[in-house]
N, C-alpha and C positions, 0 to 999 in steps of 0.2 A: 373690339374696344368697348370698354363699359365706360359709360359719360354719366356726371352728375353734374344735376342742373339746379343751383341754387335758384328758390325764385318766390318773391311774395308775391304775384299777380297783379304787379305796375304794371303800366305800359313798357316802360326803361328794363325791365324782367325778361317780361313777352318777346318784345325786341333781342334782346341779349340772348336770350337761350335758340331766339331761330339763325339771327345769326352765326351763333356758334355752333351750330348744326350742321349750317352751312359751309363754316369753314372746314369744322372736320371730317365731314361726307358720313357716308351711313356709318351709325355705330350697330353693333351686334347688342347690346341693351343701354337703355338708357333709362335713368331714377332720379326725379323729380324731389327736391327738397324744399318745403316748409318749414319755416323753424318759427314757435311761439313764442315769445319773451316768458321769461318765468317772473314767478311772484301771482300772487292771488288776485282775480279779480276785485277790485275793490282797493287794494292795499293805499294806497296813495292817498289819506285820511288825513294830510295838512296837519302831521306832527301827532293824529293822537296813534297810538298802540294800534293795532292790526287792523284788521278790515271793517268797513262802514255795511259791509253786507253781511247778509246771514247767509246761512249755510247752502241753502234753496236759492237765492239768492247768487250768490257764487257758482254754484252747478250750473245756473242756467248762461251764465257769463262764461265759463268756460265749454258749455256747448257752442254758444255762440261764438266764441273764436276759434274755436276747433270746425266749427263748419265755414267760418272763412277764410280760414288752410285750406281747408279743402277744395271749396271754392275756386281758390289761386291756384289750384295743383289742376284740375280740370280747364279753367279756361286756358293756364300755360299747355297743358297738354293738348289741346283742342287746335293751336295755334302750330302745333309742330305735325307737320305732315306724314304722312305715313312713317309713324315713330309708333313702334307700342312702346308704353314706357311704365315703370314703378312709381307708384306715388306712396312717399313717406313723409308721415307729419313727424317733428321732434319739437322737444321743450328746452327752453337754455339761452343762452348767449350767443346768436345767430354763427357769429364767427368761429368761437370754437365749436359749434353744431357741427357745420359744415366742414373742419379737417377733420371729426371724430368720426362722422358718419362716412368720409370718404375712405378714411385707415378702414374701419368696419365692414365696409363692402369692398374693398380693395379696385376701388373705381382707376383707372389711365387718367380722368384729365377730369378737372374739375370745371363749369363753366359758372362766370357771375359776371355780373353789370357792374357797372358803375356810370354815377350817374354826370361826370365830365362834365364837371362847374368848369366856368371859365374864369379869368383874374385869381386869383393869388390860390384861392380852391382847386387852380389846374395841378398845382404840386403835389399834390396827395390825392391816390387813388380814394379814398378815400378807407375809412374805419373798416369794414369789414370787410372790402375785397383787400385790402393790404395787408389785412391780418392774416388773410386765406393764404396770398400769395406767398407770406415768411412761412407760414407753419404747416402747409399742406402736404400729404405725404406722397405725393405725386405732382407734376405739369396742371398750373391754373391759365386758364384764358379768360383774360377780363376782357367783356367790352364794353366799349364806350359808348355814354349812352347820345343817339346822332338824332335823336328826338326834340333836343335842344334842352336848357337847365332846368331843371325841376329841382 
């Protein structure tokens, strides 16, 4: 069984992918996903035209979130016990990241958190695990997150 493990390197993440490990007993491999938001460092310039950064500027921005995917991808994998696992950074729209990337590697079972607000938030898995859950090309296992709300 190939498992993919959506996961930013929350606690509600960490939690969610050992869990899910647990439920589904050893997988034969498993691959860790990151996903960055796109759009440029900087961008968000309070209505003027493109980035408030230079170029040098932006590079260093985009190492710097590219090394805390990474980051998230090591201590999630740090956290799962004798798992050897893949780690892959992608750019994009977290939710459609993670059904492209699960088509692409032809993963059995997607695993992702969520972070189980309570009161009237209980109704909706929320944004990106219910996007995963309609459009993924395979069985998703959300869990919930028993951490309490965040």
């Amino acid at each position: 069984m190939h498992v993919l493990i959506a996961t930013d390197g929350s606690d509600v993440s960490i939690s969610a992918a050992r869990a899910g490990c647990a439920l589904l007993g050893p997988a034969e491999k498993v691959t860790l996903l990151s996903v960055m938001t796109e759009g440029d460092p900087g961008d968000d310039a309070g209505g003027i035209e493109g980035s408030v950064l230079s170029e040098a500027e932006q590079q260093a921005a985009w190492a710097s979130e590219l090394g805390e995917a990474r980051t998230e991808l090591t201590n999630t994998a740090a956290s799962l016990s004798n798992v050897d696992v893949d780690q892959v950074v992608e750019v994009g729209d977290a939710a459609d990241v993670i059904c492209r990337v699960a088509d692409r590697l032809g993963v059995d079972v997607v695993i992702v958190g969520s972070h189980g607000r309570s009161g009237f938030g209980r109704l909706f898995l929320g944004s990106v695990s219910e996007h995963v859950v309609r459009h993924a090309p395979c069985p998703v296992l959300v869990v919930r997150n028993r951490l309490g709300t965040e």
